[in-house]
C-alpha positions as CSV (number, residue, x, y, z in Angstrom):
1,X,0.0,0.0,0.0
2,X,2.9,2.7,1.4
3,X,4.5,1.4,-2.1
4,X,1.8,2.6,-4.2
5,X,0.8,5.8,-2.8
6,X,4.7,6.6,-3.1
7,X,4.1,5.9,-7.1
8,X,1.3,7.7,-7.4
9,X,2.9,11.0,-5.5
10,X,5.7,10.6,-7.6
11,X,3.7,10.9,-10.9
12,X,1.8,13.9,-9.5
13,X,4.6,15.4,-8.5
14,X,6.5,14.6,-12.1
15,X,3.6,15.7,-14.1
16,X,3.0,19.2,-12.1
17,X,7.1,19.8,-12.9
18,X,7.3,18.7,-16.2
19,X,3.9,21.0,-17.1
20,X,5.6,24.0,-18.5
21,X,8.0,21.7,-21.0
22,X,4.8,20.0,-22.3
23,X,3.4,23.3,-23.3
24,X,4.3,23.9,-27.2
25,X,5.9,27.3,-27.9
26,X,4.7,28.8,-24.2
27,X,6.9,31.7,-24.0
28,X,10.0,30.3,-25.7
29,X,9.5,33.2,-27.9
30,X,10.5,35.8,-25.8
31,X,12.9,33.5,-23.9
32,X,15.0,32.4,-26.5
33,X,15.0,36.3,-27.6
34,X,16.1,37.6,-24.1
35,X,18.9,34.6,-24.0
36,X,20.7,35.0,-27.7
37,X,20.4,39.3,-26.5
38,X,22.0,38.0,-23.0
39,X,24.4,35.8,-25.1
40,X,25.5,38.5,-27.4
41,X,25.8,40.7,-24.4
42,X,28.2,38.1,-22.9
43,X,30.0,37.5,-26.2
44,X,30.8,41.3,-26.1
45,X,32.0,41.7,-23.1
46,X,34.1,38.6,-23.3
47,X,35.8,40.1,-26.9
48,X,36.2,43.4,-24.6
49,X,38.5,41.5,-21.9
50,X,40.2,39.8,-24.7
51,X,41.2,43.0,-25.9
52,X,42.0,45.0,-22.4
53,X,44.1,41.3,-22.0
54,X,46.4,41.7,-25.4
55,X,46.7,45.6,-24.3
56,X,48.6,44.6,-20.5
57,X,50.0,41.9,-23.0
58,X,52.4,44.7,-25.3
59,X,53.1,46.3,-22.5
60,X,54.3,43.6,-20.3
61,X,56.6,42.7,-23.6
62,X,54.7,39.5,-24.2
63,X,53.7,40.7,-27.6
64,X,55.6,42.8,-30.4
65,X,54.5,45.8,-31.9
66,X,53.1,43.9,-34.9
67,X,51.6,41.0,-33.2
68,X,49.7,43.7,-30.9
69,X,48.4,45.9,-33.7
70,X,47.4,42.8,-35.8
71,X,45.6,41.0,-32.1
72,X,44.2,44.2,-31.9
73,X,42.6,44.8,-35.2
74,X,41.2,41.0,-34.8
75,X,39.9,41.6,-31.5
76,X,38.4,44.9,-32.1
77,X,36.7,43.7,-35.7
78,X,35.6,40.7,-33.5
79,X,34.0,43.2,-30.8
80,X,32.5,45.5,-33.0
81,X,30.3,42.1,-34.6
82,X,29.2,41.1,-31.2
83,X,27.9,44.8,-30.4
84,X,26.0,44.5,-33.5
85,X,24.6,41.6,-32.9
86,X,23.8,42.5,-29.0
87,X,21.5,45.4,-30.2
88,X,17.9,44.9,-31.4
C-alpha cells in the first residue's frame, strides 16, 4: 500500500514539474529572444577583456608591436560584430 501511494505522488509530483515543457511554444519566444540578446551581451563583453588582455600583454613585452596591432585589429573587428549583434 505505502508502495503505491509513493508511485502515485511521484507521478503527481513529475507531471505538475514537467507542465511548462509540455506546453508547445509557451513563452519560448521571448525567452530564446532575451537569452541570444544575453548571449550577445556576454560575447561582447568577453571580446572586450580579450582586448584589455592583449593591451597589458604589449606592455608587459609579451607581444611585439606587430603581433599587438594585428591581435588588436582582430579583436576589435571581432567586438565591433558582437555589439551589432547584442542590439535589437
Amino acid at each position: 500500500m505505502e508502495l503505491v501511494l509513493f508511485l502515485l505522488v511521484l507521478i503527481l509530483v513529475a507531471t505538475w514539474v514537467s507542465a511548462p515543457l509540455r506546453q508547445p511554444g509557451a513563452g519560448t519566444a521571448g525567452t530564446r529572444a532575451g537569452e541570444s540578446g544575453e548571449a550577445a551581451a556576454l560575447e561582447r563583453e568577453v571580446r572586450l577583456a580579450a582586448i584589455r588582455d592583449a593591451e597589458l600583454d604589449a606592455r608587459m613585452g609579451k607581444l611585439t608591436e606587430r603581433e599587438h596591432r594585428e591581435l588588436d585589429a582582430e579583436l576589435r573587428g571581432e567586438a565591433i560584430e558582437a555589439m551589432r549583434r547584442a542590439q535589437p
